[in-house]
VOPAGU-2260 file (C-alpha; in pm, 1 decimal, decimal comma):
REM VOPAGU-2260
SITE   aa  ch    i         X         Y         Z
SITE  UNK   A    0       0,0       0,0       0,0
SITE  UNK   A    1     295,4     201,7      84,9
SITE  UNK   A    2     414,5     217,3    -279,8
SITE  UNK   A    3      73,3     372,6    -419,5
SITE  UNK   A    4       5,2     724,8    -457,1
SITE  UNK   A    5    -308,3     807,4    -281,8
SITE  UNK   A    6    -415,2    1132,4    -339,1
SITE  UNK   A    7    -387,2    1377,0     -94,3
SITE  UNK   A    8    -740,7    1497,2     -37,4
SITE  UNK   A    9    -858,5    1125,4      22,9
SITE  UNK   A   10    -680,7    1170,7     397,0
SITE  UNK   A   11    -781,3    1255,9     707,6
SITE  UNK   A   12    -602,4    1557,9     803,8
SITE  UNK   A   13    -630,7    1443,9    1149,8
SITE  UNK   A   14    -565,1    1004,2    1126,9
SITE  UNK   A   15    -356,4     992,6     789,1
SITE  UNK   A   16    -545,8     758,3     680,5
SITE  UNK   A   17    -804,1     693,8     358,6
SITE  UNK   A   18   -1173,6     852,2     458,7
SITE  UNK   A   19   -1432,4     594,3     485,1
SITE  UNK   A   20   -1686,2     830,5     604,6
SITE  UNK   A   21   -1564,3    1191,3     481,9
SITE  UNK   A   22   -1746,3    1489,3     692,3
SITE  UNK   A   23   -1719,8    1852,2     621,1
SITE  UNK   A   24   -1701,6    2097,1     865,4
SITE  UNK   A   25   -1825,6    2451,8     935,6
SITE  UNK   A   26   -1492,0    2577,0     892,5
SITE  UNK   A   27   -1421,0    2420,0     519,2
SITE  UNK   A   28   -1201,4    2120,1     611,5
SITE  UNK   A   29   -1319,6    1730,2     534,8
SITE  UNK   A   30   -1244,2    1480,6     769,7
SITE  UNK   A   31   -1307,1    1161,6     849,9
SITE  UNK   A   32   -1611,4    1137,1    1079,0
SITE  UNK   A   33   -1488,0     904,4    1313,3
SITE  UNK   A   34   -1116,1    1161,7    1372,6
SITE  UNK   A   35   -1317,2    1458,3    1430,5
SITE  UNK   A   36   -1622,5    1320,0    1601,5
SITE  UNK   A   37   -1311,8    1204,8    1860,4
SITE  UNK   A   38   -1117,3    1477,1    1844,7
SITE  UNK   A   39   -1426,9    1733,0    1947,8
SITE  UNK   A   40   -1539,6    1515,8    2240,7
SITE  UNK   A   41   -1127,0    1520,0    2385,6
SITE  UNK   A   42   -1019,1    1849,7    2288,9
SITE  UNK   A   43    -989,1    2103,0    2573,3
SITE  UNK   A   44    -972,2    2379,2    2312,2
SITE  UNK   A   45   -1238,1    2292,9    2019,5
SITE  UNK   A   46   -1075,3    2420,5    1759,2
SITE  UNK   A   47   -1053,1    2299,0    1369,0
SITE  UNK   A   48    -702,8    2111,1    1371,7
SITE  UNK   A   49    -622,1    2250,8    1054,9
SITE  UNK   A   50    -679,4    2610,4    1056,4
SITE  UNK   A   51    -699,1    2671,8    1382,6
SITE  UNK   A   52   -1024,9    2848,1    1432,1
SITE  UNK   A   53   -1297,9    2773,1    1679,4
SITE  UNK   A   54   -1493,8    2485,1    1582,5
SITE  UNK   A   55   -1810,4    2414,0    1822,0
SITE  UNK   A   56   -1864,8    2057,7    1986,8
SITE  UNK   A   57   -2210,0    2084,3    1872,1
SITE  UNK   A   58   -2112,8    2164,1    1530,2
SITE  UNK   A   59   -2314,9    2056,9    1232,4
SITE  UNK   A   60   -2064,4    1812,1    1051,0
SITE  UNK   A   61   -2175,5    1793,5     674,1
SITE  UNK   A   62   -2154,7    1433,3     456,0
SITE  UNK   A   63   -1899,3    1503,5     176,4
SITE  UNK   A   64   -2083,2    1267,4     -40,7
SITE  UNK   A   65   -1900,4    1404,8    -376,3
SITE  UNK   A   66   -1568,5    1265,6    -207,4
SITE  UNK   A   67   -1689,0     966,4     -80,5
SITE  UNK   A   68   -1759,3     833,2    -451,6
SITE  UNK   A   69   -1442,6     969,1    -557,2
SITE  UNK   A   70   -1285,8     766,2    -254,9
SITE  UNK   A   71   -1456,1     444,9    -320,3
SITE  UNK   A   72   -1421,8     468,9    -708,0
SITE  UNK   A   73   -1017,9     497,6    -672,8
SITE  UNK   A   74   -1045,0     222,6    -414,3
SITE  UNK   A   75   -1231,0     -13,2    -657,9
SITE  UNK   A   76    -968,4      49,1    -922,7
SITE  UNK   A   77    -687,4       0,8    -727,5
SITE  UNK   A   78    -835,4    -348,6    -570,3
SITE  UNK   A   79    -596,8    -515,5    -746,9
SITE  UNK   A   80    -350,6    -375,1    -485,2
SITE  UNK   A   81    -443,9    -458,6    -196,3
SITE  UNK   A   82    -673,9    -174,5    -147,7
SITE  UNK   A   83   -1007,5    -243,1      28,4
SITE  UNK   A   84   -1325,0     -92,8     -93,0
SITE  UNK   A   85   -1484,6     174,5     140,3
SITE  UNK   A   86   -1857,9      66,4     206,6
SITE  UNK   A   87   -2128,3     315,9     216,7
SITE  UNK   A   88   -2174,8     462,5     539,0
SITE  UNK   A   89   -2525,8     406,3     704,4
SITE  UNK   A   90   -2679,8     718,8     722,3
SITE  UNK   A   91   -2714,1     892,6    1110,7
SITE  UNK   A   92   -2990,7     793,7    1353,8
SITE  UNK   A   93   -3278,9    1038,7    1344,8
SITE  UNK   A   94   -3508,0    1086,8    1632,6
SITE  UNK   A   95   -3786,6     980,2    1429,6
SITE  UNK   A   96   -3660,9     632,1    1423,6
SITE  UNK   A   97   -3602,2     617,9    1752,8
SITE  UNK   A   98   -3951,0     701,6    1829,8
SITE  UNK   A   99   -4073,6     432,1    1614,5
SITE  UNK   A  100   -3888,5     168,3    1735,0
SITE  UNK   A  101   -4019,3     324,6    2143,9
SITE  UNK   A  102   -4385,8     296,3    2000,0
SITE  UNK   A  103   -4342,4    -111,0    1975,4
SITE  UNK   A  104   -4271,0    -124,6    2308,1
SITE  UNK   A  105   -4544,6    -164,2    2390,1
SITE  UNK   A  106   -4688,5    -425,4    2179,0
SITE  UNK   A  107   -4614,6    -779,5    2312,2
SITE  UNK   A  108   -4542,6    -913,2    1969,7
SITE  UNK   A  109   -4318,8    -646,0    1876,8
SITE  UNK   A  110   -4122,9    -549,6    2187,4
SITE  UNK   A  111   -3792,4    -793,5    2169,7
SITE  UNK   A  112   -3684,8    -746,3    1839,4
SITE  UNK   A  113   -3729,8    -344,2    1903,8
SITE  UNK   A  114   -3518,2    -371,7    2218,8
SITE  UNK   A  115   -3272,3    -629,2    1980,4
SITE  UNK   A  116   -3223,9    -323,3    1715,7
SITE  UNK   A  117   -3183,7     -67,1    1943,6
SITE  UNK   A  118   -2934,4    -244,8    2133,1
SITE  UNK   A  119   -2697,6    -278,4    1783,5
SITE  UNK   A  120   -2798,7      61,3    1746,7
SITE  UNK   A  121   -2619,6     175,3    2039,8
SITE  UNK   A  122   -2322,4     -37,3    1988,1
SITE  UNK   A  123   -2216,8     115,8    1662,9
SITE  UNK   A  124   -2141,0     440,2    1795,2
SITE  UNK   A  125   -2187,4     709,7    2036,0
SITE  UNK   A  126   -2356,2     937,1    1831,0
SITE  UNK   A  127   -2661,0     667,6    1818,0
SITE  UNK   A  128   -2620,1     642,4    2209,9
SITE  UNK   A  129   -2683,1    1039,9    2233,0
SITE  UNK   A  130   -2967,8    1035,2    2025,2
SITE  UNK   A  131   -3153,0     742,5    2202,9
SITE  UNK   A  132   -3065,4     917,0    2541,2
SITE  UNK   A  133   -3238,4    1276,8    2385,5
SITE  UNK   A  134   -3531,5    1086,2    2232,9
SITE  UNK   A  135   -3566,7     929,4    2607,9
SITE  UNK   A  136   -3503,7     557,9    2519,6
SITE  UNK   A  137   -3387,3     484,8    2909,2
SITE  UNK   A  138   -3716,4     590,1    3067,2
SITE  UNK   A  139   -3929,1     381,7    2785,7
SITE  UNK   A  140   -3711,1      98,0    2879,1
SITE  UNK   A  141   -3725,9      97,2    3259,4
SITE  UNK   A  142   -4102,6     171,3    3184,8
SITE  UNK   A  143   -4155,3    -136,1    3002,2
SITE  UNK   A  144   -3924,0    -340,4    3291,9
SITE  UNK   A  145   -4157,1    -224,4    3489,0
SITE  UNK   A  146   -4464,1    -372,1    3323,5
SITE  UNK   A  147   -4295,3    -713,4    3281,0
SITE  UNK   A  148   -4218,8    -752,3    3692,2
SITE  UNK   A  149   -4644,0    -625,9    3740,2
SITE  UNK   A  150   -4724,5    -892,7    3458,8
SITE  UNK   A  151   -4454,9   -1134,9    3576,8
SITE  UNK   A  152   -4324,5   -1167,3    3207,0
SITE  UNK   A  153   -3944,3   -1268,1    3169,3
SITE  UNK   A  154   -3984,4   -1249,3    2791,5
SITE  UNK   A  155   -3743,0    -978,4    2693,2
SITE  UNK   A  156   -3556,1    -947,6    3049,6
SITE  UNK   A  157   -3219,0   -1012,6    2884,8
SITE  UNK   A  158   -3241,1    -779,3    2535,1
SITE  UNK   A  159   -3403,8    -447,9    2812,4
SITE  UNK   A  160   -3136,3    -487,4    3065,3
SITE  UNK   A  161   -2842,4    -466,9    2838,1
SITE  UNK   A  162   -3000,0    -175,4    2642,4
SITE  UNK   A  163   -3066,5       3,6    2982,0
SITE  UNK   A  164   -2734,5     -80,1    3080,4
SITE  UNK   A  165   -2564,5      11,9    2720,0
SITE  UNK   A  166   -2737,8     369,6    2724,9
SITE  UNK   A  167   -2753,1     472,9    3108,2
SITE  UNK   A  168   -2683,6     818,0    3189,8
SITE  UNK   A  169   -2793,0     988,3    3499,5
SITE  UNK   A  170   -2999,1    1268,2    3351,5
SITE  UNK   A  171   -3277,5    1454,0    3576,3
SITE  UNK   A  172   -3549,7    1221,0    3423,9
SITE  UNK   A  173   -3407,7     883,4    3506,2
SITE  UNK   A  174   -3288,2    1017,0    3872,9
SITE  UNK   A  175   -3728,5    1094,0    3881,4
SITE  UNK   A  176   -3824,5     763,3    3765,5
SITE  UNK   A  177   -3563,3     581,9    3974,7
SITE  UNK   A  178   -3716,5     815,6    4282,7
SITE  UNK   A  179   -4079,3     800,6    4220,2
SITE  UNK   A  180   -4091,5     500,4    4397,9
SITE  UNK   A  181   -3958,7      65,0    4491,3
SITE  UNK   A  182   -4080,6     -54,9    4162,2
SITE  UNK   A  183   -3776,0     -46,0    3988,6
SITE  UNK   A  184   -3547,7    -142,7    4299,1
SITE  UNK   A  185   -3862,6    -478,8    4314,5
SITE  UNK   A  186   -3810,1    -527,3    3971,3
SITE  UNK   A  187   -3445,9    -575,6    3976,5
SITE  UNK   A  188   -3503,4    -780,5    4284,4
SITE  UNK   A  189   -3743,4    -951,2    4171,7
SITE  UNK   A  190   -3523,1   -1093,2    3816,1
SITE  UNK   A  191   -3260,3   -1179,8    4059,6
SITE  UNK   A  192   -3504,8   -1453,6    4213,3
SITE  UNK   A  193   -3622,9   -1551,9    3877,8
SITE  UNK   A  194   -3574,8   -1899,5    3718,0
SITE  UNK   A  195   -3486,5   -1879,9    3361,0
SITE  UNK   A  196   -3300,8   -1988,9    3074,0
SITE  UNK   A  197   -3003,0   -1788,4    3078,7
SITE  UNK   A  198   -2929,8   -1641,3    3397,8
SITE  UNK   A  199   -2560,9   -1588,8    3413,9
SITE  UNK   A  200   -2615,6   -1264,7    3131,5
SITE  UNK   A  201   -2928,4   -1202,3    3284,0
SITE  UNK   A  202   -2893,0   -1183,1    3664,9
SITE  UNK   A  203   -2499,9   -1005,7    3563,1
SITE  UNK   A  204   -2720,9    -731,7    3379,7
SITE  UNK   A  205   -2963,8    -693,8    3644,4
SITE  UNK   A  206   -2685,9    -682,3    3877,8
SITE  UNK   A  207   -2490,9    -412,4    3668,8
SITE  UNK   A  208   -2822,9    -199,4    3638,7
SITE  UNK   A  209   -2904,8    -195,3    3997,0
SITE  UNK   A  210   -2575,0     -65,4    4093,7
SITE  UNK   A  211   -2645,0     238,1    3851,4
SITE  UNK   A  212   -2945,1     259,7    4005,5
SITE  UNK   A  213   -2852,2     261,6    4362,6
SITE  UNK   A  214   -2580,1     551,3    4258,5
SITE  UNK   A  215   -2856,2     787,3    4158,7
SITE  UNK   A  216   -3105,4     632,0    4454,7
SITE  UNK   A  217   -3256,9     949,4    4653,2
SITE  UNK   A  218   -3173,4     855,8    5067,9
SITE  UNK   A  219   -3485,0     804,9    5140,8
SITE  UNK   A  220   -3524,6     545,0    4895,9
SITE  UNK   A  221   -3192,6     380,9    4997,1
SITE  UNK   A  222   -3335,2     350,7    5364,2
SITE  UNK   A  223   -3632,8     177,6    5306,3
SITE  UNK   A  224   -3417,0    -113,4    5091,6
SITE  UNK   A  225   -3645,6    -480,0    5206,7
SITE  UNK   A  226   -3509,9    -749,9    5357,8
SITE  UNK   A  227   -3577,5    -939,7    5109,5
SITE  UNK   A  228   -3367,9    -709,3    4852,0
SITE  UNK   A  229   -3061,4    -805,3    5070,8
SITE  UNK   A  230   -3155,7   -1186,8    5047,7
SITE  UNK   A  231   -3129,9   -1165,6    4664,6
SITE  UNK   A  232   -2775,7    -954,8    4646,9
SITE  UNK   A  233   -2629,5   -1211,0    4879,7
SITE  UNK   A  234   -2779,5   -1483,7    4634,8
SITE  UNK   A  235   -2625,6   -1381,1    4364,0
SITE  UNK   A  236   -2247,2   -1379,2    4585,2
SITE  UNK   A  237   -2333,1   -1708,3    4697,7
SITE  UNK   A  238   -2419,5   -1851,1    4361,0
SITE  UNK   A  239   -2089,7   -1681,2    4205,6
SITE  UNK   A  240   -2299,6   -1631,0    3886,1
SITE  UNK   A  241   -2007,7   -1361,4    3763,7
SITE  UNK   A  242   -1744,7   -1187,6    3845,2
SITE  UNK   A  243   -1890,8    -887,9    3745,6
SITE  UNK   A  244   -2219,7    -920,0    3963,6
SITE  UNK   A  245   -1982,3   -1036,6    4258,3
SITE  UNK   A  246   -1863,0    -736,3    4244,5
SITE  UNK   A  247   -2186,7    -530,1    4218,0
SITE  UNK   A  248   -2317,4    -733,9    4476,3
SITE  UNK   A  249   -2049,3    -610,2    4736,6
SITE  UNK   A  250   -2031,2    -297,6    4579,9
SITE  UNK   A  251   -2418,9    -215,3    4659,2
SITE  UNK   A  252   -2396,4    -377,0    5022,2
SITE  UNK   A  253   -2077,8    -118,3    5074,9
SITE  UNK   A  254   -2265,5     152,8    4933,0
SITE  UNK   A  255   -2639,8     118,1    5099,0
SITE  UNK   A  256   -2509,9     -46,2    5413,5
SITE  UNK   A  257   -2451,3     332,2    5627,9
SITE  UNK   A  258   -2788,1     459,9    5572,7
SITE  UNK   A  259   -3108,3     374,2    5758,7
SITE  UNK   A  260   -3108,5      30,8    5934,3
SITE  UNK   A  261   -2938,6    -125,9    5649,4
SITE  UNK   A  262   -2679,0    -269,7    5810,6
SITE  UNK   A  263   -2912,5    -469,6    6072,3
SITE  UNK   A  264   -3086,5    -531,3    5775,4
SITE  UNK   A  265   -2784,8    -705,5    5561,3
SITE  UNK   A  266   -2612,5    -883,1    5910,9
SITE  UNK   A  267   -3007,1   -1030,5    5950,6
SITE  UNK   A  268   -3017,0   -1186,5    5583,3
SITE  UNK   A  269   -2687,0   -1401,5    5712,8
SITE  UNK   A  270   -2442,9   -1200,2    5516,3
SITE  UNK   A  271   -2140,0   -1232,6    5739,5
SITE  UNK   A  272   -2171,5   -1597,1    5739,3
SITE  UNK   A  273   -2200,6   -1572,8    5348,5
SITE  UNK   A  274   -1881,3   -1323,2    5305,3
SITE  UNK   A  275   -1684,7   -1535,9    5566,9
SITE  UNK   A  276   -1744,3   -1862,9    5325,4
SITE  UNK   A  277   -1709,3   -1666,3    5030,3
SITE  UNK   A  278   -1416,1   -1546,8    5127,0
SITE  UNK   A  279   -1242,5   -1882,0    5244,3
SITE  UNK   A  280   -1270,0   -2000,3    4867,2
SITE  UNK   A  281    -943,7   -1755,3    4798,7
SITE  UNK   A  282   -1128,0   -1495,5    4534,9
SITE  UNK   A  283    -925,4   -1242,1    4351,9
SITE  UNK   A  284    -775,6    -959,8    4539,8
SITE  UNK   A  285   -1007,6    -701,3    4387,3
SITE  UNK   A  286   -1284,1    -846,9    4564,2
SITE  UNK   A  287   -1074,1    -948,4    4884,0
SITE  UNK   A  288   -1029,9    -586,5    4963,8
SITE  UNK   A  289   -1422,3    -524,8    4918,3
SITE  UNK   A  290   -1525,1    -827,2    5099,3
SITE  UNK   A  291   -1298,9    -769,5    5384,6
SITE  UNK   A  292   -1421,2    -352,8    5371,2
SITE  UNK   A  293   -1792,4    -452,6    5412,4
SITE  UNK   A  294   -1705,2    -711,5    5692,2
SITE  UNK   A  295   -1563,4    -423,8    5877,7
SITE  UNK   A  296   -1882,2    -214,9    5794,2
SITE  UNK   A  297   -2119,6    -486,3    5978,5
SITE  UNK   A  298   -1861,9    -575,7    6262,9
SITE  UNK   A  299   -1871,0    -171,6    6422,9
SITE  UNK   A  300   -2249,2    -358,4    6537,2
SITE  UNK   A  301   -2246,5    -537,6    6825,4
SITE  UNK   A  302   -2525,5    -800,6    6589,8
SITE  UNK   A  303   -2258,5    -795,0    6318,6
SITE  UNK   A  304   -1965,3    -892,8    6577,6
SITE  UNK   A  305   -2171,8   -1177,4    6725,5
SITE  UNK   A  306   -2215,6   -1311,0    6399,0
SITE  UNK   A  307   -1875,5   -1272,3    6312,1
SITE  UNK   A  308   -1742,2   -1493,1    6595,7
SITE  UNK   A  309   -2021,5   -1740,3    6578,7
SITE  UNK   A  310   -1826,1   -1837,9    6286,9
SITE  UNK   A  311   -1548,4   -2068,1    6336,7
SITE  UNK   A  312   -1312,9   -1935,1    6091,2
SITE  UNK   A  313   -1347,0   -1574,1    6079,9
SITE  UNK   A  314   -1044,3   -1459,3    6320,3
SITE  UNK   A  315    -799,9   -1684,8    6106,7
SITE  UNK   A  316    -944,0   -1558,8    5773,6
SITE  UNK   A  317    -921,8   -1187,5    5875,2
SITE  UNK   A  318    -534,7   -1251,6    6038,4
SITE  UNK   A  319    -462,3   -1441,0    5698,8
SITE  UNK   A  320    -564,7   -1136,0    5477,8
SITE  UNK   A  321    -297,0    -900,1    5648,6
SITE  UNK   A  322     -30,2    -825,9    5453,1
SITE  UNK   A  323     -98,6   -1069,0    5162,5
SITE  UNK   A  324    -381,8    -822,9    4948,5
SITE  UNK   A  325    -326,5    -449,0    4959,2
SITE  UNK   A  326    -271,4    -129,4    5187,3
SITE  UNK   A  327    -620,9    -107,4    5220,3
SITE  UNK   A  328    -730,8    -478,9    5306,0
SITE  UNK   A  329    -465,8    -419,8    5574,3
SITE  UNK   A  330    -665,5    -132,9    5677,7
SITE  UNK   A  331    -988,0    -272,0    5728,7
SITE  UNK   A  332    -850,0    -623,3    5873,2
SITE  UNK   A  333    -680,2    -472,2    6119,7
SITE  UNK   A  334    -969,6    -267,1    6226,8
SITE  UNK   A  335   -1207,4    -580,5    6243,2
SITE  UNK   A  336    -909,5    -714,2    6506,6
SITE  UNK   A  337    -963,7    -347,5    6688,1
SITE  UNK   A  338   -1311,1    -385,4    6686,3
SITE  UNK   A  339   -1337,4    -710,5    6790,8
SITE  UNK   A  340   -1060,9    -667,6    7101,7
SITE  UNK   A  341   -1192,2    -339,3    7231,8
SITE  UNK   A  342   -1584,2    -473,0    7193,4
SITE  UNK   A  343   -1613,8    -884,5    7177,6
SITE  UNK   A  344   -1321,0    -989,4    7402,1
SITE  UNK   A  345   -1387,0   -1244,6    7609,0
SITE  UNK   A  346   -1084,4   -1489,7    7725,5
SITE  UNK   A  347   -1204,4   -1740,0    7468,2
SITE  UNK   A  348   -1219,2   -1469,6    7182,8
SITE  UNK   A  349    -826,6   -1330,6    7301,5
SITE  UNK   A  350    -740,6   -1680,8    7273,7
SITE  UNK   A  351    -851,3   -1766,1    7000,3
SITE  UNK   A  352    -661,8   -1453,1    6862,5
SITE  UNK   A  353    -340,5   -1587,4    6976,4
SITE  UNK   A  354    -391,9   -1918,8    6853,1
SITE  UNK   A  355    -475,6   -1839,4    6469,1
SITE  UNK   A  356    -213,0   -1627,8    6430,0
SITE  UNK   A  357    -387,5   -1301,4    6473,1
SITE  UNK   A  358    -187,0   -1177,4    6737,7
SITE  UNK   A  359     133,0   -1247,0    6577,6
SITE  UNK   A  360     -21,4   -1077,8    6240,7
SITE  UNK   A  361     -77,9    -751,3    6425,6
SITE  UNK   A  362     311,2    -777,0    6578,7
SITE  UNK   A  363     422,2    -819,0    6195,1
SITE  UNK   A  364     254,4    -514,1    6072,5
SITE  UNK   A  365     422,2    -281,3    6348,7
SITE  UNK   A  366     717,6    -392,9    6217,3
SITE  UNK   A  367     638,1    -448,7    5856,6
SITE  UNK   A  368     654,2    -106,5    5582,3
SITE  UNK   A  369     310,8       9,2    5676,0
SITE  UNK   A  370     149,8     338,2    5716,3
SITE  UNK   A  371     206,8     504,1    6088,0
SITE  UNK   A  372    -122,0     537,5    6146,2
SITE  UNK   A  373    -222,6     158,1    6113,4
SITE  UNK   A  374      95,7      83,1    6291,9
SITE  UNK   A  375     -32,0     252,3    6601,9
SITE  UNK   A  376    -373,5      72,1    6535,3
SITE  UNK   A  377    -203,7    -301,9    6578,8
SITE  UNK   A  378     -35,3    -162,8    6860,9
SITE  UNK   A  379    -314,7     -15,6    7058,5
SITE  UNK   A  380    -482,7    -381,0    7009,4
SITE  UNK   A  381    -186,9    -518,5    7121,3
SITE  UNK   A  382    -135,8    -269,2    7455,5
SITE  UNK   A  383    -518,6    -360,7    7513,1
SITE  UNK   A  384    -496,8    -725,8    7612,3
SITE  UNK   A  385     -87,1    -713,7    7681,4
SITE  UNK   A  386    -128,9    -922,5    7990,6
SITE  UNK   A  387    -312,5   -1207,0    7855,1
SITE  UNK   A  388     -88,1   -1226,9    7541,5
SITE  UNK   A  389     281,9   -1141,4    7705,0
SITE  UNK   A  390     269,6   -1529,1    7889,1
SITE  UNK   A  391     222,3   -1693,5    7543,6
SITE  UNK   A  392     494,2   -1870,2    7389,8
SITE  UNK   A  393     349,8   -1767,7    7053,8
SITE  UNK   A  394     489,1   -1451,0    7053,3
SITE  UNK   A  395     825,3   -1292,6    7068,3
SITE  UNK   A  396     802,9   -1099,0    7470,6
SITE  UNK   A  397     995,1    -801,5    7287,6
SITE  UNK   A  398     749,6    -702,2    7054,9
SITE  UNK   A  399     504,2    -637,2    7312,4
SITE  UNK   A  400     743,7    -439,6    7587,7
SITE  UNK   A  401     952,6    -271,2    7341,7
SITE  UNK   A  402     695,7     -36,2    7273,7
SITE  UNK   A  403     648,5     258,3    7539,8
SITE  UNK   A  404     259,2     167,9    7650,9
């Protein structure tokens, strides 16, 4: 390709390359769409790359039809070399069409393969994405997911989640519907307790969509989550239907858990039990640190420490998460050990310390490169229950007594 002379007005000013879709804009100059569709969303100063005068974000970009022939004409003729012909690019999505395609929403028959061809709408580009979120595609779609949990239909589930998903943005309309009231928080709920054909990309979806919608979730909403809504999140961890909706799932819990009596609320639907197994199966240290952060949410209750410790392997898995994860595992471990030695300690809980290795954990990270402040955190623990823990063989007496209590 390198040996053919392509003319010079078949390039993008701004890629280099041969225009497949050649635009012109207000200020004269043809690009390729794609280059300066890109290079008005990034630019700090929207200016027209090649003359240099201000060229709006909003700017009308005009097809250079004339060109494109031109383009794919030389292309065709030089196929022989290795040059691919430049398809005919599909002209922009209108409004209008995007209204038509809302209006079958609500006709049983027609409803899936709308949602289908919206969906590979929004994947081609973001320009379609903009124009679906103007001709208010997300409200018709959490609309109709609305209908289908009141009519207990499942047809569909999959192709409205991912479109809702694909085209979210938290515009003032969306944070209203989301706000009005539960039925979208029981919907989601509700397709997590579903039984149905493909549940993995379903249940991830729903998963994915309730996090966005918990972001944008009023506080008054947020404290009046259901029991039951906890029951479902801590499903989907205990099912390990994705990586993605594991993560969602703790996300949510780390998110909603502060407000209201959430946290009674997530420790009542067994979750420390469930993060405490979940854990112990050695997950990736991405979710580690978010597990072990939400543990430490529901153990500063005294509910949330009794469950804890009515758990045989808690202390160990806690002391075993110190220094192996990250800074901020550390962190929250160590304050779980705080919590539990200033709050929970009976004899058999300080032994139990001292016999999993919790103890000596807390000596290693005085010593260990840690921050100052977490240092004085083991330490304090360790100052609390000195006496008890000094007579053990377990530790080294030093570590305990070289430190000015």
């Amino acid at each position: 390709m390198d040996e053919i002379d392509i003319p010079q007005y078949f390039l993008c000013p701004i890629s280099l390359q041969i225009m497949k879709d050649p635009v012109t804009a207000v200020t004269g100059i043809t690009y390729d769409r794609e280059s300066i569709e890109q290079w008005l969303k990034i630019a700090t100063d929207t200016t027209c790359p090649v003359t240099k005068q201000p060229l709006p974000s909003d700017s009308d970009l005009t097809p250079n039809h004339t060109l494109r022939r031109l383009i794919q004409a030389w292309c065709t003729e030089n196929e022989s070399n290795g040059i691919d012909r430049i398809p005919t690019p599909k002209s922009p999505l209108s409004k209008s069409r995007v209204i038509k395609l809302m209006r079958e929403f609500e006709h049983t028959s027609f409803y899936v393969n709308a949602l289908k061809k919206m969906e590979a709408l929004g994947k081609e580009n973001e320009k379609n994405r903009k124009c679906m979120e103007e001709a208010g595609v997300a409200k018709a779609v959490i609309l109709l997911l609305r209908r289908c949990y009141k009519e207990r239909r499942i047809t569909g589930l999959e192709e409205a989640l991912r479109l809702v998903y694909l085209i979210w943005t938290p515009s003032s309309e969306v944070k209203a519907l989301v706000n009005e009231n539960h039925d979208l928080i029981d919907c989601l709920t509700w397709i997590l307790g579903c039984e149905m054909e493909n549940p993995v990309v379903v249940k991830t979806h729903a998963m994915l969509v309730l996090r966005k919608v918990i972001e944008v979730a009023n506080t008054r909403l947020v404290e009046k989550l259901k029991l039951e809504f906890f029951k479902e999140i801590l499903r989907v961890l205990k099912l390990k239907i994705s990586q993605q909706a594991t993560k969602s799932a703790l996300l949510i819990m780390i998110e909603v858990c502060l407000w209201g009596r959430n946290k009674s609320k997530i420790v009542e639907a067994n979750a420390i039990f469930e993060l405490i197994e979940f854990e112990l199966q050695n997950p990736e240290k991405n979710i580690t640190e978010l597990n072990i952060n939400l543990l430490a949410h529901l153990c500063s209750c005294a509910d949330g420490r009794a469950q804890f410790l009515r758990h045989a392997g808690s202390i160990a898995m806690v002391a075993k998460r110190i220094l192996r994860v990250s800074p901020a595992t550390d962190d929250q471990a160590v304050h779980i050990l705080s919590l539990i030695s200033k709050y929970s300690a009976t004899k058999q809980v300080l032994l139990e310390m001292l016999r999993v290795g919790a103890v000596t954990k807390l000596c290693m990270v005085i010593q260990a490169d840690c921050a100052a402040y977490l240092k004085e955190k083991a330490r304090g623990v360790l100052r609390l229950h000195s006496n008890l823990w000094n007579n053990s063989p377990c530790i080294a007496v030093y570590l305990l007594t070289r430190y000015q209590r």
